[in-house]
GUGUTOR-346231 format. One line per field, with one value per residue (C-alpha): residue number from 1; residue in one letter; x, y, z. Coordinates in Angstrom, 3 decimals. Example, Ala and Ser with C-alpha at 12.3 -4.5 7.8 and 13.67 -1.06 7.14 Angstrom:
// residues 2
seq <- [1/2]
type <- [A/S]
x <- [12.300/13.670]
y <- [-4.500/-1.060]
z <- [7.800/7.140]
***
This chain:
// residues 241
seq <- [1/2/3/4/5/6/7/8/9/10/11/12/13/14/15/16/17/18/19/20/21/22/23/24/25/26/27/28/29/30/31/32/33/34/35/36/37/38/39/40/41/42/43/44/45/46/47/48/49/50/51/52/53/54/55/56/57/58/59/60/61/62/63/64/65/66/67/68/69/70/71/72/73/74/75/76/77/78/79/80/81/82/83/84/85/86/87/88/89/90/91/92/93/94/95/96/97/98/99/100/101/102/103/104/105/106/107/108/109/110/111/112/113/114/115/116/117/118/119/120/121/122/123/124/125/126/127/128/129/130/131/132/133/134/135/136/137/138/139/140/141/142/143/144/145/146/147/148/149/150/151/152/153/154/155/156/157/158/159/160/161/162/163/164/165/166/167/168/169/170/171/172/173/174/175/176/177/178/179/180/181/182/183/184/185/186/187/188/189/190/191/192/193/194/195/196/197/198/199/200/201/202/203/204/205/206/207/208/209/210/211/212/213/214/215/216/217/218/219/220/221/222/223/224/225/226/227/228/229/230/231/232/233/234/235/236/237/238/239/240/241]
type <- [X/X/X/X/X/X/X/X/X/X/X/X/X/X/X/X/X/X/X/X/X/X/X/X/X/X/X/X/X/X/X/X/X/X/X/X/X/X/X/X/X/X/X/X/X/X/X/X/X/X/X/X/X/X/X/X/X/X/X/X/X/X/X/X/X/X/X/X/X/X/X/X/X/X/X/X/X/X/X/X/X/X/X/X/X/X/X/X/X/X/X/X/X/X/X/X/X/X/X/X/X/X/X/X/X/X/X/X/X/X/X/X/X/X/X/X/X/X/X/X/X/X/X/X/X/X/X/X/X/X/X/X/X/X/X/X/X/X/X/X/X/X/X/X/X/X/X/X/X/X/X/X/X/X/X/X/X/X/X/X/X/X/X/X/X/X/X/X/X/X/X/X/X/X/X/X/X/X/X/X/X/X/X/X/X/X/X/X/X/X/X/X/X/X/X/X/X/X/X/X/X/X/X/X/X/X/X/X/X/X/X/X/X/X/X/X/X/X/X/X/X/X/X/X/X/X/X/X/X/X/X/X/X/X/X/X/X/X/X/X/X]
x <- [0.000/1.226/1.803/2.830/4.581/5.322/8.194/8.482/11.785/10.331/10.717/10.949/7.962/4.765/2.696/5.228/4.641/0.824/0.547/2.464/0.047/-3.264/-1.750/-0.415/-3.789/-5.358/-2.524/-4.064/-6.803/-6.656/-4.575/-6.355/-3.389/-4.907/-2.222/-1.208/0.857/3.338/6.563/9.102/13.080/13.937/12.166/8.250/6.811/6.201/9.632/10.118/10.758/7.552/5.437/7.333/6.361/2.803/2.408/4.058/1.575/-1.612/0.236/2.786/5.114/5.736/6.079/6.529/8.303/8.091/10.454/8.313/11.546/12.118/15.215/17.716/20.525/21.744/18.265/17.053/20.059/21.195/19.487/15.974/17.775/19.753/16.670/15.038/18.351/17.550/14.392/15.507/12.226/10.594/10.407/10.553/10.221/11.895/10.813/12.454/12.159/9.587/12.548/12.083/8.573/6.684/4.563/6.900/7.702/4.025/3.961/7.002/5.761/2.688/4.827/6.327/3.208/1.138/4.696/3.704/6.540/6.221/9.213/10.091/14.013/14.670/13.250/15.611/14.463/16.779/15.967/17.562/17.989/19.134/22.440/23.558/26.637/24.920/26.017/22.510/20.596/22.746/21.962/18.240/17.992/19.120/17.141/14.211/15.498/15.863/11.977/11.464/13.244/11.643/8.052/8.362/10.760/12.924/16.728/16.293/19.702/20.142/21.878/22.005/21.843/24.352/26.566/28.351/27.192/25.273/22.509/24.153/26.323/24.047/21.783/24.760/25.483/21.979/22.129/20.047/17.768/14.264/15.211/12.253/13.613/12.268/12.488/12.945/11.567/8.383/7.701/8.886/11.740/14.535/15.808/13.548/14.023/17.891/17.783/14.804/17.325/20.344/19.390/17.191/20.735/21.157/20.089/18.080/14.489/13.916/10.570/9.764/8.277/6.125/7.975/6.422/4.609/2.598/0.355/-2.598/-0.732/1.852/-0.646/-0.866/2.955/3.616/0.929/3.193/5.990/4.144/3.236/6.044/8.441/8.910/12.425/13.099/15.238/18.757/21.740/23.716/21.070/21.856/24.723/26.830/28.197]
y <- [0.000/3.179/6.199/9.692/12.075/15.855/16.850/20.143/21.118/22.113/24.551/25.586/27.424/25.709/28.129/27.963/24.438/24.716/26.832/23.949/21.278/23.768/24.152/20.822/19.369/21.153/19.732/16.291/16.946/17.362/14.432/10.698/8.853/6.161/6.867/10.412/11.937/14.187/14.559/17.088/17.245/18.156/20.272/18.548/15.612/13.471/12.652/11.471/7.656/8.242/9.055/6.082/4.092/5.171/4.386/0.820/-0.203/1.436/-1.528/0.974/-0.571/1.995/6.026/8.945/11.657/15.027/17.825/21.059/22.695/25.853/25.092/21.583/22.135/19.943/19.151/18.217/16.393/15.030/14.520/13.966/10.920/9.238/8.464/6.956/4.414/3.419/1.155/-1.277/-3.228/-0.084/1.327/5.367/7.880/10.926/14.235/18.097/20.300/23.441/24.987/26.891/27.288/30.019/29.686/30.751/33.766/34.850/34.513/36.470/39.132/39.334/39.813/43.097/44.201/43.842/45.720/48.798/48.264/50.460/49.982/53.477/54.554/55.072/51.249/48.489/44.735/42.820/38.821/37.283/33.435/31.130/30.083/26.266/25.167/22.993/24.719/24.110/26.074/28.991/27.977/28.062/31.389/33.537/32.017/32.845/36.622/36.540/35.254/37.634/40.646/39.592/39.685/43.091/44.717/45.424/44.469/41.750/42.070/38.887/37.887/35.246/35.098/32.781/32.413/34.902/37.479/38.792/40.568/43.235/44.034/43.974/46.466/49.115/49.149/49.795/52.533/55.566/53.751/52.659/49.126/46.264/43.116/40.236/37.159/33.934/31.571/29.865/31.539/34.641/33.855/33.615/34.868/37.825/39.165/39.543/41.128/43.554/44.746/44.621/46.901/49.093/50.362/51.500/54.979/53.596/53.220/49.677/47.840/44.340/42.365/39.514/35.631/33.431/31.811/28.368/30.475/28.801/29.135/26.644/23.759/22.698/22.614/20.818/18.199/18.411/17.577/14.772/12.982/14.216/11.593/8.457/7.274/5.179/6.290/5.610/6.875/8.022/10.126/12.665/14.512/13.487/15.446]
z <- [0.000/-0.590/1.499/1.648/4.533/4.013/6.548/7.734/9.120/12.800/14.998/19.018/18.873/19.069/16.874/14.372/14.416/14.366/11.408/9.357/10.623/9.486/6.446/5.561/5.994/3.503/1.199/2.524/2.062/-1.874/-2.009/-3.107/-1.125/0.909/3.623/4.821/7.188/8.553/10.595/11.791/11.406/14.665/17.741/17.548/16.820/15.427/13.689/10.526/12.288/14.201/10.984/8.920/11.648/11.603/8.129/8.049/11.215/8.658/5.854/3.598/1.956/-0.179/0.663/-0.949/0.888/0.559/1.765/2.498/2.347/0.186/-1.613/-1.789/1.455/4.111/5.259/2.295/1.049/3.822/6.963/5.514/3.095/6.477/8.393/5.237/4.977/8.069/6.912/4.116/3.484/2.498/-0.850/-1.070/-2.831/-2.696/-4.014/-4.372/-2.165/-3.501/-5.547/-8.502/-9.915/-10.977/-8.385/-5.824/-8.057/-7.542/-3.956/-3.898/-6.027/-3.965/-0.913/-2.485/-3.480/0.110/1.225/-1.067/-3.742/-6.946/-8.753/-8.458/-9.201/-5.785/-4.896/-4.392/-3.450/-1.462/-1.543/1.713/2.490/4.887/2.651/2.695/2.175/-0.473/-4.367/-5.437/-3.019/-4.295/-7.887/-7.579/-5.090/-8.089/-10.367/-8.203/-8.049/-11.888/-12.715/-9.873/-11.158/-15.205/-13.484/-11.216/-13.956/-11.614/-10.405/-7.404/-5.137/-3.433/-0.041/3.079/6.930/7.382/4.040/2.078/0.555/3.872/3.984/6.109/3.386/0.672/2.575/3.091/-0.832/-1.279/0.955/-0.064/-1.661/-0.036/0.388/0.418/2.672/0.722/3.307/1.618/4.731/5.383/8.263/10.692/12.865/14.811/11.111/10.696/14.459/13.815/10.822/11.886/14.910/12.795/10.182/12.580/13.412/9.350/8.426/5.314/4.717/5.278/4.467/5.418/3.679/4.875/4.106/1.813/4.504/4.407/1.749/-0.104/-3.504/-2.187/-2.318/-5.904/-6.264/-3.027/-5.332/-7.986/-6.109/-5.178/-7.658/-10.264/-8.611/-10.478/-9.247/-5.850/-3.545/-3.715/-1.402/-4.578/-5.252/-2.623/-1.617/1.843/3.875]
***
């Protein structure tokens, strides 16, 4: 029988948390998969051995998994893939993570727009993302800003929290310009909080931007992502660390 499990990455606050469950059961609730369910990475539960478990007791023996994760990294690559080695008699599938689609594009223009962004000379949009030390994640970020930039007509500057080039630095080039933080996360964070009192220091005019979010737009591609995976999983498939 066949299953599927959307993992979420976690987090230490509950609501956090909460607002992935709400969401992801709308996504199950447009799905036709006999079995359903979902886990966390790390900080709630149930974890991804939890929910595999859950499954095999409801007779899977076969599972798709999906990464709600914005963009490939270690999570995806890595520490999602090592707890599915773990269980040999089951067959899985493995799909991207939400990545580049023009979906995300929209939710990201809609972001700007809810911010007040004109596209005026004097406008500058600033993309910022975790950063992985994964190539790929780097790869597909600035091909987000560039469907981004081709939808809003306008140049889409691009930076990280935690890898080079930092958002810190971006934001001082762009100085003198009304600057529109563009937060590439599912939700408000940790993230957001240090970058809010970071560039409350600047002397800029800084706008944030609301993150993606688990917005209702995401649902049809986290379907896609779903059911566009054909291959099973195999360790080569995936990066180590």
């Amino acid at each position: 029988m066949e299953a599927v499990i959307y993992i979420a990455h976690g987090s230490r606050r509950a609501t956090a948390n909460e607002k992935f469950v709400s969401f992801i059961k709308k996504v199950m609730r447009q799905s036709a998969a006999a079995i359903q369910a979902y886990g966390f990475l790390e900080h709630a539960e149930p974890s991804i051995s939890q929910t595999i478990e859950t499954c095999i007791k409801q007779g899977a023996s076969e599972i798709t998994v999906v990464p709600v994760f914005l963009l490939p990294g270690v999570h995806a690559n890595i520490d999602i893939p090592a707890v599915l080695r773990k269980y040999t008699d089951i067959e899985f599938h493995y799909s991207k993570p939400l990545g580049v689609d023009e979906i995300i594009v929209e939710i990201l223009v809609d972001r700007l727009v809810e911010a007040g962004f004109e596209g005026k000379m004097d406008d500058a949009v600033l993309m910022v993302g975790h950063g992985s030390r994964v190539p790929e994640a780097a790869v597909e970020f600035e091909k987000l800003a560039i469907g981004l930039a081709e939808k809003m007509g306008s140049k889409v500057d691009t930076a990280f929290v935690t890898t080079p080039v930092f958002y810190h630095d971006v934001a001082a080039k762009l100085a003198g310009k009304k600057i529109y933080i563009l937060p590439h996360f599912l939700f408000s964070g940790g993230y957001t909080v240090k970058m809010k009192r970071e560039l409350d220091k600047s002397d800029g005019d800084i706008i944030f931007c609301e993150p993606i979010g688990f917005a209702e737009k995401l649902i049809p591609l986290i379907e896609k992502r779903a059911t566009e995976v054909t291959h099973e999983f195999k360790l080569s498939d995936y990066v180590t660390a």
